[in-house]
C-alpha positions as CSV (number, residue, x, y, z in Angstrom):
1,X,5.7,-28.8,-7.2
2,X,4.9,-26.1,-9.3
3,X,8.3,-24.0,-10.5
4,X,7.9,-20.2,-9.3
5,X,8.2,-17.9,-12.0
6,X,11.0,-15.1,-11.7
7,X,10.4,-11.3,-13.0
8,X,13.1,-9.1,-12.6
9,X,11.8,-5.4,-12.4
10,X,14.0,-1.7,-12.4
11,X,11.1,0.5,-12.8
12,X,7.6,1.3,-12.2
13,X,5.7,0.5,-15.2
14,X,7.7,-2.7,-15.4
15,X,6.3,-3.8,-11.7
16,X,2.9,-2.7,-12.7
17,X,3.3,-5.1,-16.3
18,X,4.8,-8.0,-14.7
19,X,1.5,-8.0,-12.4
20,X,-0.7,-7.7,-15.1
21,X,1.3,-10.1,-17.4
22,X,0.8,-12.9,-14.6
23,X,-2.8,-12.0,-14.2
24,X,-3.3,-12.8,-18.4
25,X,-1.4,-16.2,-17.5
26,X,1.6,-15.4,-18.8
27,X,3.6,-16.4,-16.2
28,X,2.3,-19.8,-15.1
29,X,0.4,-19.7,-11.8
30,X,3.3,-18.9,-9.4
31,X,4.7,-15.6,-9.6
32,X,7.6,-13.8,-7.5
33,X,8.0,-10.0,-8.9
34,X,11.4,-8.9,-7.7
35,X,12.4,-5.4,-7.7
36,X,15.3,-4.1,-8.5
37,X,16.6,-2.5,-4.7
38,X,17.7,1.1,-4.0
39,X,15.1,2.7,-6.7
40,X,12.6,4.7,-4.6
41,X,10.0,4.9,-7.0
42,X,10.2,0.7,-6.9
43,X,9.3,1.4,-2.9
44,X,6.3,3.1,-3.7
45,X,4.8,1.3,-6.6
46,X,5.4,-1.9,-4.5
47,X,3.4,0.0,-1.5
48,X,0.6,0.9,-3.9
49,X,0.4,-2.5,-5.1
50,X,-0.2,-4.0,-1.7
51,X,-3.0,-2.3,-0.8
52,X,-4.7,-3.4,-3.6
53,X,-6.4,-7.3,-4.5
54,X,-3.1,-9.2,-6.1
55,X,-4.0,-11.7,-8.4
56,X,-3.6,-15.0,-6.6
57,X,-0.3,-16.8,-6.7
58,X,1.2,-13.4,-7.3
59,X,4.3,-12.5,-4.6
60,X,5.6,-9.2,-4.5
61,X,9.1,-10.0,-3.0
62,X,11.8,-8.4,-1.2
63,X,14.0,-5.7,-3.5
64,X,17.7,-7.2,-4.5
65,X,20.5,-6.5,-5.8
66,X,21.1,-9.2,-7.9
67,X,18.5,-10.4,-10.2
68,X,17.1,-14.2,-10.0
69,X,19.3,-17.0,-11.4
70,X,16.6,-17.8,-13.7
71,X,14.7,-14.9,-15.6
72,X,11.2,-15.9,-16.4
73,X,10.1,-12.2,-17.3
74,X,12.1,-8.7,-17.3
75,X,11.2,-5.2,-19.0
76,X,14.7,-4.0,-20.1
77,X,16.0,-5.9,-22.8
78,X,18.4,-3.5,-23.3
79,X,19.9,-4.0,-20.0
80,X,23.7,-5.5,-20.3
81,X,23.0,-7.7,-17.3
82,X,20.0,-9.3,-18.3
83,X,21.5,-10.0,-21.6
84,X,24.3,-11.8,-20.0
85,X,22.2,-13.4,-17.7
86,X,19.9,-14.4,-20.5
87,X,23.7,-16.1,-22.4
88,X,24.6,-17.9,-19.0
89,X,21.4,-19.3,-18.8
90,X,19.4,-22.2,-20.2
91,X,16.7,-21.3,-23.2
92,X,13.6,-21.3,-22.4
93,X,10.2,-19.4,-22.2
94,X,11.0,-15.5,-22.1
95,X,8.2,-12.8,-21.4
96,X,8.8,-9.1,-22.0
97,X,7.2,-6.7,-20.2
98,X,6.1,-3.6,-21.4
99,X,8.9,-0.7,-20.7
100,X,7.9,2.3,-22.6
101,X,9.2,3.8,-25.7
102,X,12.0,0.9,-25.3
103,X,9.5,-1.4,-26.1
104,X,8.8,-0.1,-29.7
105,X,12.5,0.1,-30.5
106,X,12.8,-3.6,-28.8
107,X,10.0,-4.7,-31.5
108,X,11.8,-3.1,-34.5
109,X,14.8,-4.2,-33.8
110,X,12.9,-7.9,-33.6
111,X,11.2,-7.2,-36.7
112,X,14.6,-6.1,-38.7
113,X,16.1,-9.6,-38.0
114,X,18.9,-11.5,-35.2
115,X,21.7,-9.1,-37.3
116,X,20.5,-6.6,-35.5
117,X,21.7,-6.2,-31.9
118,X,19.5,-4.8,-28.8
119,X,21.4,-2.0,-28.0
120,X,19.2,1.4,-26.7
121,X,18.7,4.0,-29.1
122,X,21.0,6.9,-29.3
123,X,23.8,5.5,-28.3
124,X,27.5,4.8,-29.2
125,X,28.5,1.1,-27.8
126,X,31.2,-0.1,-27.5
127,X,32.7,-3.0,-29.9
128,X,32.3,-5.6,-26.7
129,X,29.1,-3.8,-26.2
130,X,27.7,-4.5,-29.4
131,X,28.5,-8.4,-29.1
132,X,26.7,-8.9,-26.8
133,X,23.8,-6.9,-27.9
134,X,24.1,-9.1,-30.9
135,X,24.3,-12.1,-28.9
136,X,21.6,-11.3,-26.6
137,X,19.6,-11.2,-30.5
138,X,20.5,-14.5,-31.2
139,X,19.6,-16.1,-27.8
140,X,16.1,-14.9,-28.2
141,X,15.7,-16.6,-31.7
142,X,16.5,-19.5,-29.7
143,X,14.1,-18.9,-26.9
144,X,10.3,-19.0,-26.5
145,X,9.4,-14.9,-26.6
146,X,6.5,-13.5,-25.5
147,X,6.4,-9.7,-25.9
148,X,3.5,-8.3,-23.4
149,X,2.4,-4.4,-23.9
150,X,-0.2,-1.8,-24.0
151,X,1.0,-0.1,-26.3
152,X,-0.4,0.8,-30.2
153,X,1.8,-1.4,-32.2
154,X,1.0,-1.1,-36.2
155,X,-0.5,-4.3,-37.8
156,X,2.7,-4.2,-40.2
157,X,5.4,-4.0,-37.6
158,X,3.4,-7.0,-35.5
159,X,2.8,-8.7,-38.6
160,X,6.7,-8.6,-38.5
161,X,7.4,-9.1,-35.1
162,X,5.5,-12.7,-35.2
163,X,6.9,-13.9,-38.8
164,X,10.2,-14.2,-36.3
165,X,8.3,-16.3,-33.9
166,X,7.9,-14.2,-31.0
167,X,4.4,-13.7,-29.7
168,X,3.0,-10.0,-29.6
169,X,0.7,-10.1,-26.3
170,X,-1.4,-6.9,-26.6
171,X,-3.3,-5.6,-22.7
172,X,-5.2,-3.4,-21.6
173,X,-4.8,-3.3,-18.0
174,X,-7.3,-6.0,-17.2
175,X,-6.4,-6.5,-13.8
176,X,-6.0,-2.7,-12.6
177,X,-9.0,-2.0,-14.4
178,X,-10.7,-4.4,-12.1
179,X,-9.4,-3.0,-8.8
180,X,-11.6,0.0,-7.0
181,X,-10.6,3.3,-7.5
182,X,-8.1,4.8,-5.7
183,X,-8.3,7.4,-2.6
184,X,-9.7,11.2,-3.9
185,X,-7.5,12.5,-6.5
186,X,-5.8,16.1,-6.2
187,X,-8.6,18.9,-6.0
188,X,-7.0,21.0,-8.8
189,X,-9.0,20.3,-12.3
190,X,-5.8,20.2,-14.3
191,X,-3.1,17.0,-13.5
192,X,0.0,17.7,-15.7
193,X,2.2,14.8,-15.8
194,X,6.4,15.8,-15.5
195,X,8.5,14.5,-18.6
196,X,12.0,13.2,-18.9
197,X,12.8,15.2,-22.5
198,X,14.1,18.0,-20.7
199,X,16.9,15.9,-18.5
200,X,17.5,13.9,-21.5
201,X,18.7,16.8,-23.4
202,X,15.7,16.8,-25.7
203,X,13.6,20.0,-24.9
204,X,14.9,23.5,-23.6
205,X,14.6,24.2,-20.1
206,X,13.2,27.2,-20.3
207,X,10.6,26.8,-22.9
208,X,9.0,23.5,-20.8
209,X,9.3,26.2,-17.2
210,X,8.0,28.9,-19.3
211,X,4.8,26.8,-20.0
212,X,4.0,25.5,-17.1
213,X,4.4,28.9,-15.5
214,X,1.9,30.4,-18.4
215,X,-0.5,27.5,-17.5
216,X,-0.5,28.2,-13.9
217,X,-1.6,31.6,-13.9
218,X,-5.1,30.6,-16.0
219,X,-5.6,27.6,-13.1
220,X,-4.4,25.7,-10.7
221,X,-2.3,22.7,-11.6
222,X,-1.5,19.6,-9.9
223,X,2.0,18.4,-10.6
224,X,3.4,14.6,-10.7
225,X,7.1,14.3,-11.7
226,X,8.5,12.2,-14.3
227,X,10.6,9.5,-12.2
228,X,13.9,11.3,-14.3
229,X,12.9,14.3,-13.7
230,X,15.8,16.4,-12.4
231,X,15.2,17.4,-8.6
232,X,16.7,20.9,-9.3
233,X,13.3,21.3,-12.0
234,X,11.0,19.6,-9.9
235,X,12.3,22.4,-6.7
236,X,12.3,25.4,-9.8
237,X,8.5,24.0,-10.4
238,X,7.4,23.6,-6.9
239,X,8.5,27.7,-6.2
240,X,5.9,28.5,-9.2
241,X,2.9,30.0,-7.6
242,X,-0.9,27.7,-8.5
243,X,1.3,24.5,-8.9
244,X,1.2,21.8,-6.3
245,X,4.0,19.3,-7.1
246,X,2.6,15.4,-6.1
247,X,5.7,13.0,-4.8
248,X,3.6,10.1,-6.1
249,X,6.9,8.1,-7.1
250,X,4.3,5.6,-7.9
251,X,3.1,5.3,-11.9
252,X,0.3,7.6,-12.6
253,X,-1.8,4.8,-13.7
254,X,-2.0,3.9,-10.0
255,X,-1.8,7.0,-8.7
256,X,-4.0,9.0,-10.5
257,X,-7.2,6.2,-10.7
258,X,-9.2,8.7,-8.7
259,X,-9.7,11.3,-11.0
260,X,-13.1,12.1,-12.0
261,X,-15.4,13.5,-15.1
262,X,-14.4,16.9,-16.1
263,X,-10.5,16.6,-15.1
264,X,-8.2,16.5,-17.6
265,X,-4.2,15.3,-17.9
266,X,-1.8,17.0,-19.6
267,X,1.2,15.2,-21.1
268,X,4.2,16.0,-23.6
269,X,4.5,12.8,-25.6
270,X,4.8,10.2,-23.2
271,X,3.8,6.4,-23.4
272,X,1.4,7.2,-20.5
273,X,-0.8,8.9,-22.5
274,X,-1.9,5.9,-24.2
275,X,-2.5,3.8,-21.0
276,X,-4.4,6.3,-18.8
277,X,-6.9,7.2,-22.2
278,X,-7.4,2.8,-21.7
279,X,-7.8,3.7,-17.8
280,X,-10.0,6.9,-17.5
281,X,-11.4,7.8,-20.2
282,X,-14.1,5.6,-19.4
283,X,-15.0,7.8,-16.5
284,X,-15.1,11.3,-18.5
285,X,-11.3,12.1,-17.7
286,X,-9.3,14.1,-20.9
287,X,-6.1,12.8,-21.9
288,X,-4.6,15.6,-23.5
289,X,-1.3,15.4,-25.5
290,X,0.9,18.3,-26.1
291,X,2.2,19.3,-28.9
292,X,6.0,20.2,-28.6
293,X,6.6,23.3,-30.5
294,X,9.3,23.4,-32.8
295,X,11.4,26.1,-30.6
296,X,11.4,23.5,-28.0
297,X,13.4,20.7,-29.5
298,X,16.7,21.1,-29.2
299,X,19.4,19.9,-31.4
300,X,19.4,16.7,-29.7
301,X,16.1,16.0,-30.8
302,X,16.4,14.1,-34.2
303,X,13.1,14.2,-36.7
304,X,12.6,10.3,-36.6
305,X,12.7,10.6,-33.0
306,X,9.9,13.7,-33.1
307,X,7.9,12.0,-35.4
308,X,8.4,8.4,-33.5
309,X,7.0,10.4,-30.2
310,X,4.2,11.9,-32.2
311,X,3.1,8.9,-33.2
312,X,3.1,6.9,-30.1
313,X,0.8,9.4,-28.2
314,X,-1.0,11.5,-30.7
């Protein structure tokens, strides 16, 4: 009997990865994608995905609470419970599904050596914290790695990343690619996708409302909030006359397949950028980056992590 392979999923682009990561053959021919429970955007990407053609042997089960006993693939490797799930089990094939930003740091801190522990950037661990972050860097020298993502990686830091021994999968969305366009996309030319830098204490309120705002009143936009986007913004947003704010909850490389020539998307520097160029600019859509003024940074806002953001998406 062929095993069933586990992927443990807490977010939206994670679901959408582990689904594509089966469909390159990643993951054997048996796949059950389990979602992390409680997470409505998890509901709505998992709804999303149903209606479309699954790749065969690919189960979209049930959300938990507890992860599988055995983790085939996961997209945080930062997360303190897979690491000790990853100690308490035995070593064995590992895939790594793409989760953002958190993948590039994931990939340095591969590239830099096991003395370096997977802890999440800008932060302050704790000393048990930081065990097992190291820990967690040693088990994977001991596993069989896969790292799966869509994002631009630089030939010298992959170069890097598979002198260690772990295998830098690149994709391109095959499988979505593949799938019919979605249902009519919003009417409004201009999609302008939310951002998480302002709850995360890295751009000024103000300035990001004061843009959108100054947008609105040259054209309509249509609105999809980041998934950490803070509800008291997203209800400031929705009050600002020409803006329709979109509930997608779902990724907006599903839900925004049904945009045509001569719409555009505008982002602040956001990993999206790079998959929804691979996704529609085919069919005459801009991806547009902004720029983040200088003004807008706060203090927060470190240079390396400016110019790491810059680079991912410009």
């Amino acid at each position: 009997m062929v095993e069933q392979a586990s992927a443990w999923v807490e977010s939206p682009l994670q679901m959408l990865c582990a689904v594509e990561a089966h469909h390159a053959g990643l993951l054997g021919t048996a796949t059950a994608v389990v979602p992390r429970a409680g997470l409505r955007p998890l509901k709505a990407t998992r709804r999303e995905l149903r209606a479309l053609a699954l790749p065969d042997g690919l189960e979209l089960a049930e959300p938990r609470d507890n992860m599988p006993r055995r983790l085939h693939a996961v997209g945080d490797a930062f997360s303190g419970k897979v690491q000790l799930r990853w100690l308490t089990s035995r070593t064995g094939r590992i895939v790594i599904v793409d989760d953002g930003l958190a993948t590039l740091r994931l990939l340095e801190l591969l590239a830099a050596g096991p003395s370096r522990p997977l802890l999440r950037a800008r932060v302050r661990p704790t000393v048990l914290r930081s065990a097992l972050g190291l820990a967690a860097a040693l088990r994977l020298r001991m596993s069989d790695v896969s790292v799966f993502t869509a994002l631009p990686v630089t030939d010298e830091l992959a170069a890097a990343v598979r002198r260690t021994g772990v295998d830098l999968v690149r994709h391109d969305f095959a499988w979505l690619r593949a799938q019919p366009p979605s249902a009519e996309g919003p009417a409004e030319r201009t999609v302008v996708l939310g951002t998480s830098l302002v709850r995360n204490g890295l751009v000024h309120r103000d300035h990001y409302l004061r843009w959108l705002t100054e947008l609105a009143a040259r054209e309509p936009l249509a609105y999809y909030p980041h998934r950490r986007e803070d509800p008291v913004d997203v209800a400031l947003i929705r009050e600002r006359p020409g803006i329709t704010v979109h509930d997608a909850g779902a990724p907006a490389e599903l839900t925004l397949r049904g945009l045509d020539a001569g719409q555009r998307v505008l982002s602040l520097p956001s990993t999206a950028i790079t998959s929804l160029r691979v996704l529609l600019s085919p069919r005459g859509v801009a991806i547009e980056p902004v720029n983040v003024p200088d003004d807008w940074w706060t203090s927060r806002a470190e240079p390396a992590l400016r110019s790491h953001l810059t680079g991912v998406t410009g």
